[in-house]
TORKOL-4160 file (C-alpha; in steps of 0.2 Angstrom, whole numbers, padded with zeros to 4 digits, m for minus):
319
<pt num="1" X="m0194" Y="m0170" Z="m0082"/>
<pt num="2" X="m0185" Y="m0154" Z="m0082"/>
<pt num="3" X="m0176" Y="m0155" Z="m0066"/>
<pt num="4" X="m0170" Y="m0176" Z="m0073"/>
<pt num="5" X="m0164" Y="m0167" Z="m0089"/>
<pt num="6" X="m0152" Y="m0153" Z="m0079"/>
<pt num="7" X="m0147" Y="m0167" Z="m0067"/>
<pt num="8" X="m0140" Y="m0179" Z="m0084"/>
<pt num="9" X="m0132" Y="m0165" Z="m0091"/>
<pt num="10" X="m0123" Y="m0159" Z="m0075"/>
<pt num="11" X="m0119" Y="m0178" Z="m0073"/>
<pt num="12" X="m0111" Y="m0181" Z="m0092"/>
<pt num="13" X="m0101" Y="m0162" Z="m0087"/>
<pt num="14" X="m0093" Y="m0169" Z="m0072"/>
<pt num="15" X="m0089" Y="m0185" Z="m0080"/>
<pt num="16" X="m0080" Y="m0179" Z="m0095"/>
<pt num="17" X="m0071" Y="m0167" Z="m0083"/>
<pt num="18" X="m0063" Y="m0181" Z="m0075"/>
<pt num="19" X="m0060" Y="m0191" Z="m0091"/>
<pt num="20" X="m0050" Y="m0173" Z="m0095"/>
<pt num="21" X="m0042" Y="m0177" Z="m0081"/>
<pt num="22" X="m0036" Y="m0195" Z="m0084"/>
<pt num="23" X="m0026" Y="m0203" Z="m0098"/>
<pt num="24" X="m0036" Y="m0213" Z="m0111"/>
<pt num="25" X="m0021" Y="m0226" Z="m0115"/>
<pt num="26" X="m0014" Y="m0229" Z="m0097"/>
<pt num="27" X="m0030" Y="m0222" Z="m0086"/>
<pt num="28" X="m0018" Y="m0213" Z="m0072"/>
<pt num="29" X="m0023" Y="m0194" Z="m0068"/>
<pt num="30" X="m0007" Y="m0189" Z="m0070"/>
<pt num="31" X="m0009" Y="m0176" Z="m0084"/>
<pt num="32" X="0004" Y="m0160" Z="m0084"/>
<pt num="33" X="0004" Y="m0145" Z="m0094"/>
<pt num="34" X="0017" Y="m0140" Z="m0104"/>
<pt num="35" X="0017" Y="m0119" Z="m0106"/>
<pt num="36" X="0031" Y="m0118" Z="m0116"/>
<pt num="37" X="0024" Y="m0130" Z="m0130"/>
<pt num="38" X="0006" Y="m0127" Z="m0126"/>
<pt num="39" X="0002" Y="m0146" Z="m0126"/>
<pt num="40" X="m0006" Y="m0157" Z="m0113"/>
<pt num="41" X="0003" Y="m0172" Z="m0109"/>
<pt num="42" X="0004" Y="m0188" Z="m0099"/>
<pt num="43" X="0020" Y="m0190" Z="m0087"/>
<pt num="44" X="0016" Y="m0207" Z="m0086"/>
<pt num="45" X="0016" Y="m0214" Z="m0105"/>
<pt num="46" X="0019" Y="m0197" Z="m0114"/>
<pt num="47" X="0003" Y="m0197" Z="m0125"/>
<pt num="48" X="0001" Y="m0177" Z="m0129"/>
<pt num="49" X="m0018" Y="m0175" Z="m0125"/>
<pt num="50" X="m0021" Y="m0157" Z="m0133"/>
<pt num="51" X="m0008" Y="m0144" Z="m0141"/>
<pt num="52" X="m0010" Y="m0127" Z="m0150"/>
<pt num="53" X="m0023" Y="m0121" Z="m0138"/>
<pt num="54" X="m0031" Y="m0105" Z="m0142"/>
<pt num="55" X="m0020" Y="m0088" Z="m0133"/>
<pt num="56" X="m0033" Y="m0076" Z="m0126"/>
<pt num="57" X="m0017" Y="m0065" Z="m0122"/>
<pt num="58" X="m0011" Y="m0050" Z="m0133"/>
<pt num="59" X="m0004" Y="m0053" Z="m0148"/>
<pt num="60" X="0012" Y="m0040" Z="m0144"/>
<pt num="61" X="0027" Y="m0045" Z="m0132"/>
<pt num="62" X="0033" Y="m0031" Z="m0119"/>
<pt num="63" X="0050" Y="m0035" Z="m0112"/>
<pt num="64" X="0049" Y="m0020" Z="m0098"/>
<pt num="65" X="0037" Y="m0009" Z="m0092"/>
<pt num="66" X="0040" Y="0006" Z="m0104"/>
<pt num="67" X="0035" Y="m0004" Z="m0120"/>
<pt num="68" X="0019" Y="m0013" Z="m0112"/>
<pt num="69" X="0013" Y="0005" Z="m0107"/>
<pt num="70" X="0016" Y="0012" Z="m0124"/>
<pt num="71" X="0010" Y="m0006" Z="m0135"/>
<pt num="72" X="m0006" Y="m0009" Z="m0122"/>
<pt num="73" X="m0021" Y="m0002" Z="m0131"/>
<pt num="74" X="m0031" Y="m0002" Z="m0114"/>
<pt num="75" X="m0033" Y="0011" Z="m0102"/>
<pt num="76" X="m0026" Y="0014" Z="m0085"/>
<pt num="77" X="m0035" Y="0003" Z="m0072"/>
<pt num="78" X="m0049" Y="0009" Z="m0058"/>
<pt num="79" X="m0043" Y="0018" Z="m0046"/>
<pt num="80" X="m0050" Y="0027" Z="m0028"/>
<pt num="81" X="m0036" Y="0039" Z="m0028"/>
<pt num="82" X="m0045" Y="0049" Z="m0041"/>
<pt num="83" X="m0064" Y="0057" Z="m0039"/>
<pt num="84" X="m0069" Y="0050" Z="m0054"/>
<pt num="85" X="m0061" Y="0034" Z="m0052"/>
<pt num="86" X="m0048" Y="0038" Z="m0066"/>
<pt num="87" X="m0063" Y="0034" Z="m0078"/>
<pt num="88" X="m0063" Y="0053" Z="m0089"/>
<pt num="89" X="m0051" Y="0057" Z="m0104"/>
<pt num="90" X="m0036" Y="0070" Z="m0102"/>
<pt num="91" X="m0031" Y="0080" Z="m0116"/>
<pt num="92" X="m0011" Y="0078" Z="m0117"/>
<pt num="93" X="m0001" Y="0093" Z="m0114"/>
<pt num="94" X="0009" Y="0091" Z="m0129"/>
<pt num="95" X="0001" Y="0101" Z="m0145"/>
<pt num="96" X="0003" Y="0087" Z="m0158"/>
<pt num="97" X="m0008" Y="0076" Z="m0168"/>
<pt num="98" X="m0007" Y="0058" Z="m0169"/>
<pt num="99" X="0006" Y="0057" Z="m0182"/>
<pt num="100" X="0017" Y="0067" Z="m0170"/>
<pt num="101" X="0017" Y="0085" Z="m0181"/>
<pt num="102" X="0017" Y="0100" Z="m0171"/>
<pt num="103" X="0000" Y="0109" Z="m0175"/>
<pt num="104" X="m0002" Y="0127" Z="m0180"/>
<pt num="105" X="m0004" Y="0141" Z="m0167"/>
<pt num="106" X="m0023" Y="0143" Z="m0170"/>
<pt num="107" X="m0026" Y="0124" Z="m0164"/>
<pt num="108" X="m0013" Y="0127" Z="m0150"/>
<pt num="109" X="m0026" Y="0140" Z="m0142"/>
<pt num="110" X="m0042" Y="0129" Z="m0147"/>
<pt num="111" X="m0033" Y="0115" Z="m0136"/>
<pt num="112" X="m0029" Y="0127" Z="m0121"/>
<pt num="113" X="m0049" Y="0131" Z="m0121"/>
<pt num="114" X="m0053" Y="0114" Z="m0122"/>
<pt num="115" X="m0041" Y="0107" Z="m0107"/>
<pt num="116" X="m0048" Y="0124" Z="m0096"/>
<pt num="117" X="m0066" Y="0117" Z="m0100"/>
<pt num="118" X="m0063" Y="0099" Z="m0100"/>
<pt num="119" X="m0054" Y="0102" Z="m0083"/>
<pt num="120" X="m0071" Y="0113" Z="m0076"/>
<pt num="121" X="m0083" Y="0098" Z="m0082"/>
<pt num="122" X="m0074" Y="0085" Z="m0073"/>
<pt num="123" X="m0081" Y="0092" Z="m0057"/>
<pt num="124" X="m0099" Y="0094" Z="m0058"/>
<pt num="125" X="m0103" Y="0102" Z="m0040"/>
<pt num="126" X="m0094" Y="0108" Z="m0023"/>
<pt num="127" X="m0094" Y="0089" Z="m0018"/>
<pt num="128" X="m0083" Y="0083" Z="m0033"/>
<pt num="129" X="m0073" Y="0099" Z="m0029"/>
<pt num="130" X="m0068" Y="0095" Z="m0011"/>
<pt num="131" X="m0066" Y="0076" Z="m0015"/>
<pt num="132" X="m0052" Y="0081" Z="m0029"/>
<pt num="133" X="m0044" Y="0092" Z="m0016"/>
<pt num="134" X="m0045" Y="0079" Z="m0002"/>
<pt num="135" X="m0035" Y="0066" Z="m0015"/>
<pt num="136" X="m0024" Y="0075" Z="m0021"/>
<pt num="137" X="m0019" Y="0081" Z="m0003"/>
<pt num="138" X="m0018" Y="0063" Z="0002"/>
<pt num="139" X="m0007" Y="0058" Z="m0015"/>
<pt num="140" X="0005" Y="0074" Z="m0010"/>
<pt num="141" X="0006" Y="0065" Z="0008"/>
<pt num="142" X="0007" Y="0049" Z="0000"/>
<pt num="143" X="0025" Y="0055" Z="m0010"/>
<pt num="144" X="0032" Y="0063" Z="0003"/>
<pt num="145" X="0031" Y="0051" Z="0016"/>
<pt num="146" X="0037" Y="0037" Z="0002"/>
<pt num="147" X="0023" Y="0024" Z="0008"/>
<pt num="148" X="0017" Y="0012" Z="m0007"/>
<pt num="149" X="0001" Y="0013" Z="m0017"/>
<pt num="150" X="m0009" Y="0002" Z="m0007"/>
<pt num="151" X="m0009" Y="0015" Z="0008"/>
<pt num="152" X="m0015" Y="0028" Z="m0004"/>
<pt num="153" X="m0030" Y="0016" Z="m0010"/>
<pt num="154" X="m0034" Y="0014" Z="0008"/>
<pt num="155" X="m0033" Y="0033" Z="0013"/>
<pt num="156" X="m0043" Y="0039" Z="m0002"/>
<pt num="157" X="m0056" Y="0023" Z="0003"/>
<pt num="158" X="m0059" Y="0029" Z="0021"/>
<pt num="159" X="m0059" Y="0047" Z="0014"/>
<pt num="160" X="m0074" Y="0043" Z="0004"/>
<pt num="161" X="m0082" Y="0033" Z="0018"/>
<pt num="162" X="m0082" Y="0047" Z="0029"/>
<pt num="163" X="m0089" Y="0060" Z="0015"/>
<pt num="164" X="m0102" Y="0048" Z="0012"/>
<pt num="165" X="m0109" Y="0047" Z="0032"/>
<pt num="166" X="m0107" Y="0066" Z="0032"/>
<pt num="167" X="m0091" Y="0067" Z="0043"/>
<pt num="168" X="m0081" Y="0080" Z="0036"/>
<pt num="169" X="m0095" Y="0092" Z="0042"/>
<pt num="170" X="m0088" Y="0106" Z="0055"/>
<pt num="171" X="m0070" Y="0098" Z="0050"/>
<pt num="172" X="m0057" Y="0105" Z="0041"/>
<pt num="173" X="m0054" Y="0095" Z="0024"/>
<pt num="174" X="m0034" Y="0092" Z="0026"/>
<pt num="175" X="m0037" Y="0086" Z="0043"/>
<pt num="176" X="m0049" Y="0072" Z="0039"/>
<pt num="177" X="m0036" Y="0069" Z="0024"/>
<pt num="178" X="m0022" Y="0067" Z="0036"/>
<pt num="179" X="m0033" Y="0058" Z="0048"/>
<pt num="180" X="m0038" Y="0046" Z="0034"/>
<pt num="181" X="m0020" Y="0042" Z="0029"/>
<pt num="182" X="m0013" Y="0041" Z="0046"/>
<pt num="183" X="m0027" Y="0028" Z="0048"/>
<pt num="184" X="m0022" Y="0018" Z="0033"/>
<pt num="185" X="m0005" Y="0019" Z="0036"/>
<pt num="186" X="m0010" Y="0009" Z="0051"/>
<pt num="187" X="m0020" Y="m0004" Z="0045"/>
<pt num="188" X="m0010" Y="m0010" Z="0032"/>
<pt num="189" X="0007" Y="m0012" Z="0042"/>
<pt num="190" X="0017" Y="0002" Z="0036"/>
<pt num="191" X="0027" Y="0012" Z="0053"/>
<pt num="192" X="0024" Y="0029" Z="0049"/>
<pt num="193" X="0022" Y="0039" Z="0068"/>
<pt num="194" X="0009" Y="0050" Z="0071"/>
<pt num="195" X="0022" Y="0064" Z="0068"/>
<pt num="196" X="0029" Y="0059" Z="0054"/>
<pt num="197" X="0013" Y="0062" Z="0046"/>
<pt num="198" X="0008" Y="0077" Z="0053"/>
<pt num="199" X="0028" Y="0085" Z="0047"/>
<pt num="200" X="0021" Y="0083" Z="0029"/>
<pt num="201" X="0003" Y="0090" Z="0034"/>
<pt num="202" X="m0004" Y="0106" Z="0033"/>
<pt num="203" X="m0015" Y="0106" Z="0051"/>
<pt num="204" X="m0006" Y="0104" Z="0068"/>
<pt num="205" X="m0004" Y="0086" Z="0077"/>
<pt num="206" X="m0018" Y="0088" Z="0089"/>
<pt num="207" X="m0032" Y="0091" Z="0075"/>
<pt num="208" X="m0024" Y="0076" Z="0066"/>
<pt num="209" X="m0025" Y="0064" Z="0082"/>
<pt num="210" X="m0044" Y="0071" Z="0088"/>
<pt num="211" X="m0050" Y="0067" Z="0070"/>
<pt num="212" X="m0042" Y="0050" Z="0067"/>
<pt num="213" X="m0052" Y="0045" Z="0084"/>
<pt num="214" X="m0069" Y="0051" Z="0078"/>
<pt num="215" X="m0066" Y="0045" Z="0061"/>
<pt num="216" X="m0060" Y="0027" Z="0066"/>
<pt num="217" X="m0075" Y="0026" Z="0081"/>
<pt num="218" X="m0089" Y="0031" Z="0068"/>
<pt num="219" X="m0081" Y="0021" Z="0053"/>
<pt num="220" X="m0079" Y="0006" Z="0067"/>
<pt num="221" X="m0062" Y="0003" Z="0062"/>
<pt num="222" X="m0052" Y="m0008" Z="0074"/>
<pt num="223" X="m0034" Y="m0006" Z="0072"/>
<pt num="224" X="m0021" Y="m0015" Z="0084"/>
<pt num="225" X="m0009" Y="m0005" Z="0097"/>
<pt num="226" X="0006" Y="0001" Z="0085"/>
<pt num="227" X="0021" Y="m0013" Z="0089"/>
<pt num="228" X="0035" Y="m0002" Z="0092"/>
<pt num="229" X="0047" Y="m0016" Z="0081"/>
<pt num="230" X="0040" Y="m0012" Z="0065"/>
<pt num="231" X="0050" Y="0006" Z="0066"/>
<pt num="232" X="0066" Y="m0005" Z="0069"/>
<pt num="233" X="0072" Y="m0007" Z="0052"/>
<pt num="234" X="0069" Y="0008" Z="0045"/>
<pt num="235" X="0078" Y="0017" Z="0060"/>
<pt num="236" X="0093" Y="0005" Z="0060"/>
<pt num="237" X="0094" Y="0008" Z="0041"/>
<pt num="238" X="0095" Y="0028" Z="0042"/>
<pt num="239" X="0107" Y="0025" Z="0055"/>
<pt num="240" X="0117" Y="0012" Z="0045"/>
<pt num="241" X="0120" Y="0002" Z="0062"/>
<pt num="242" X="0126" Y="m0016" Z="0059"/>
<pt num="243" X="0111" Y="m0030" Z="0057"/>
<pt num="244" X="0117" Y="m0039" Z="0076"/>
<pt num="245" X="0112" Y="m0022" Z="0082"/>
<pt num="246" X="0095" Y="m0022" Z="0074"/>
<pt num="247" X="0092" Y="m0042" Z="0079"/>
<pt num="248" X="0096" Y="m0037" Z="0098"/>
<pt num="249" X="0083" Y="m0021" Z="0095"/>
<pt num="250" X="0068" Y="m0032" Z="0091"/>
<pt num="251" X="0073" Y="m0046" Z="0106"/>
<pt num="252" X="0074" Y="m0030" Z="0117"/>
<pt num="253" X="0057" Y="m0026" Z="0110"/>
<pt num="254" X="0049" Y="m0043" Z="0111"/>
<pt num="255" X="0056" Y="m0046" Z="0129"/>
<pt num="256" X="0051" Y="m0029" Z="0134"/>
<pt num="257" X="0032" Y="m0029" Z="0127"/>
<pt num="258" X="0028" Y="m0047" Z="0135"/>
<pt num="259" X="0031" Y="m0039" Z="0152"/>
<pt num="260" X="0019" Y="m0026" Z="0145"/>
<pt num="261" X="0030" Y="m0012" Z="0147"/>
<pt num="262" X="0026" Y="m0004" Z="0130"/>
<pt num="263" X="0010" Y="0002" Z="0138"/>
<pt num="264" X="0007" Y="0021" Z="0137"/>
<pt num="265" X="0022" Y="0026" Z="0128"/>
<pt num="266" X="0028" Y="0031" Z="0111"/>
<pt num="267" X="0031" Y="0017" Z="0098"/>
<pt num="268" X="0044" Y="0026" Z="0091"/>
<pt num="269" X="0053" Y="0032" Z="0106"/>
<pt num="270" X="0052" Y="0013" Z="0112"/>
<pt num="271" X="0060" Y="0007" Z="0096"/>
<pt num="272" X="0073" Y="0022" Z="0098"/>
<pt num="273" X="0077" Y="0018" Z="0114"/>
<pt num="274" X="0078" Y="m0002" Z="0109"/>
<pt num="275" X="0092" Y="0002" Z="0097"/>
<pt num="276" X="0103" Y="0013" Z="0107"/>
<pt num="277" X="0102" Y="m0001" Z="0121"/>
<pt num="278" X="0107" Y="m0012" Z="0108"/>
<pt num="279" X="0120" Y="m0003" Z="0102"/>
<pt num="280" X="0127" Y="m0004" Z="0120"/>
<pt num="281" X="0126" Y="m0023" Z="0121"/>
<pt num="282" X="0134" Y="m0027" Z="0104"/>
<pt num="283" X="0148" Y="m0015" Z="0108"/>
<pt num="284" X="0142" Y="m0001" Z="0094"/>
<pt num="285" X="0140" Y="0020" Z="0096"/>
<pt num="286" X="0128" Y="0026" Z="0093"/>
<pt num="287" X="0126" Y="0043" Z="0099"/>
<pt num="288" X="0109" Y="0046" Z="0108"/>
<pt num="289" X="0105" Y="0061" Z="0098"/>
<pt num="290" X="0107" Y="0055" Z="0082"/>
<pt num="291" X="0094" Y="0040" Z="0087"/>
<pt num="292" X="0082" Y="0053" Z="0095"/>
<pt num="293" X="0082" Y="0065" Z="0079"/>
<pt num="294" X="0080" Y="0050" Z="0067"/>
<pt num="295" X="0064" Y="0043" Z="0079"/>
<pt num="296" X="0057" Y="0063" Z="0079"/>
<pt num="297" X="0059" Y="0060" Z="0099"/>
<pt num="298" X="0069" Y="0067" Z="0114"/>
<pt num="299" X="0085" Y="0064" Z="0119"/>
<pt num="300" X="0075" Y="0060" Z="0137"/>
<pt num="301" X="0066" Y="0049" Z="0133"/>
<pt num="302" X="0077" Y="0039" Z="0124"/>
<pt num="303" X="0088" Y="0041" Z="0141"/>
<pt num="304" X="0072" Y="0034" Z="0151"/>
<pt num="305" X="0067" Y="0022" Z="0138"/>
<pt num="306" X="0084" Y="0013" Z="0138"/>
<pt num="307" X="0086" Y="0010" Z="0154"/>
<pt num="308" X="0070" Y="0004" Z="0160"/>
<pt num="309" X="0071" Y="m0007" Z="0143"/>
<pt num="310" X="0091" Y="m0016" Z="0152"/>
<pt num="311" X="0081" Y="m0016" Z="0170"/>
<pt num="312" X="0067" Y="m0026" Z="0162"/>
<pt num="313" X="0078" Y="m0038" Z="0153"/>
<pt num="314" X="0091" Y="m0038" Z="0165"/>
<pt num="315" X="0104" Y="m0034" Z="0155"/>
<pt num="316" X="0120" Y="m0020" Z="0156"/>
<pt num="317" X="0131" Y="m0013" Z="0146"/>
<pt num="318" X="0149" Y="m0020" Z="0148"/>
<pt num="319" X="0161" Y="m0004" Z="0154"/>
């Protein structure tokens, strides 16, 4: 009896959700919605089916990011970047009251207590401790490589992952950090070269490599060979070399890599070597050293790169 009752209701639901969807006067389900007038209407006949629905939005307009900041009366999202998820208060710096008068000097040394204590509590043990240090390591590494947000989400995710399986354990905590960044840079597409993060870490490059390894094998994280094209644009932008240049790079690079003979090396000395070769075939100058310091390679191996790169393709330079 029960089970027919649920089945009628579920049945009269759907059916006035297709009636919803259909014109009463000319029965054609072609119903549009207006969001500048806020009606419902019918293209066919033009029968306005509801209007003045109910706005769930705020009741303030923002015309730019400054005034929906100071109009919102929410707080800042959740975030992983934080240890505590961005979820505690801060006591503002600035020693006024909500009106915005400057408070006497006795309350100016009340707040400084309070922001020494409120900044102890937010860290209850060693644990908290080290997991603020790792994040704000990784959001100083984050700004000084210039990578978006999304990368420093990732990072501070697979930093907390590998405290949470005990892997920091016998390893310094900048090192899994770096390790942890390097990693996200990786998986969400962003060409930053293994020594491009380790110029604005505090441990060398060979601590940073042997702890990306263990962290991606225990953290099974399968993350594709780095595709030496995706350090193409960024190069021919510092080098301000003409966009024919940069298409003949990534053909080099795509004619190149088919044959396989990306194996084994550098992606970044690859794409380096890519654009000087290019440079050569659309008639540019680019001088070797200038493509070697902007990659953070050798001028060899742009030398060797390059030339087996016109072999492969069976291309040379006009003289």
């Amino acid at each position: 009896m029960t089970r027919s009752i649920i089945d009628h209701a579920s049945n009269e639901s759907q059916s006035e959700a297709v009636e919803a969807d259909r014109c009463p006067d000319c029965e054609t389900e072609t119903i549009v919605h207006d969001p500048d007038r806020g009606e419902r209407v019918c293209e066919e006949c033009g029968l306005v089916l509801t209007e003045d629905p109910i706005d769930y939005g705020p009741e303030w307009r923002a015309f730019n990011a400054q005034e929906h900041d100071n109009l919102s009366r929410v707080g800042a999202p959740l975030t992983q970047s934080m240890h505590d998820r961005g979820l505690t208060t801060t006591i503002d710096w600035r020693n006024k009251d909500a009106n915005g008068h400057s408070m006497s000097a006795d309350k100016h040394g009340q707040l400084h207590r309070l922001r020494v204590w409120q900044e102890r509590i937010r860290t209850k043990n060693a644990g908290e401790r080290n997991l603020k240090y790792a994040l704000s390591e990784i959001d100083r590494m984050v700004s000084a490589l210039g990578v978006p947000k999304p990368v420093k989400e990732t990072a501070s995710v697979i930093y907390r992952q590998a405290l949470e399986q005990d892997l920091i354990r016998g390893r310094s905590i900048e090192g899994v950090a770096t390790s942890a960044l390097y990693t996200a840079c990786r998986k969400e597409g962003i060409p930053r070269s293994l020594e491009e993060v380790t110029s604005v870490s505090r441990v060398d490059q060979r601590e940073i490599g042997r702890t990306y390894r263990y962290i991606a094998d225990e953290l099974d994280i399968n993350l594709e060979p780095t595709n030496p094209r995706q350090f193409v644009p960024r190069f021919c932008s510092e080098l301000d070399v003409g966009k024919d240049v940069e298409t003949k790079a990534i053909e080099i690079i795509d004619q190149t890599t088919d044959q396989g003979l990306h194996s084994g090396k550098s992606p970044t000395g690859f794409a380096a070597a890519a654009i000087y070769a290019a440079g050569l075939l659309c008639d540019e100058t680019i001088p070797q050293r200038a493509v070697a310091e902007t990659a953070q390679t050798t001028v060899v191996t742009v030398r060797n790169r390059y030339r087996e790169q016109l072999e492969a393709i069976d291309q040379q330079p006009a003289t």
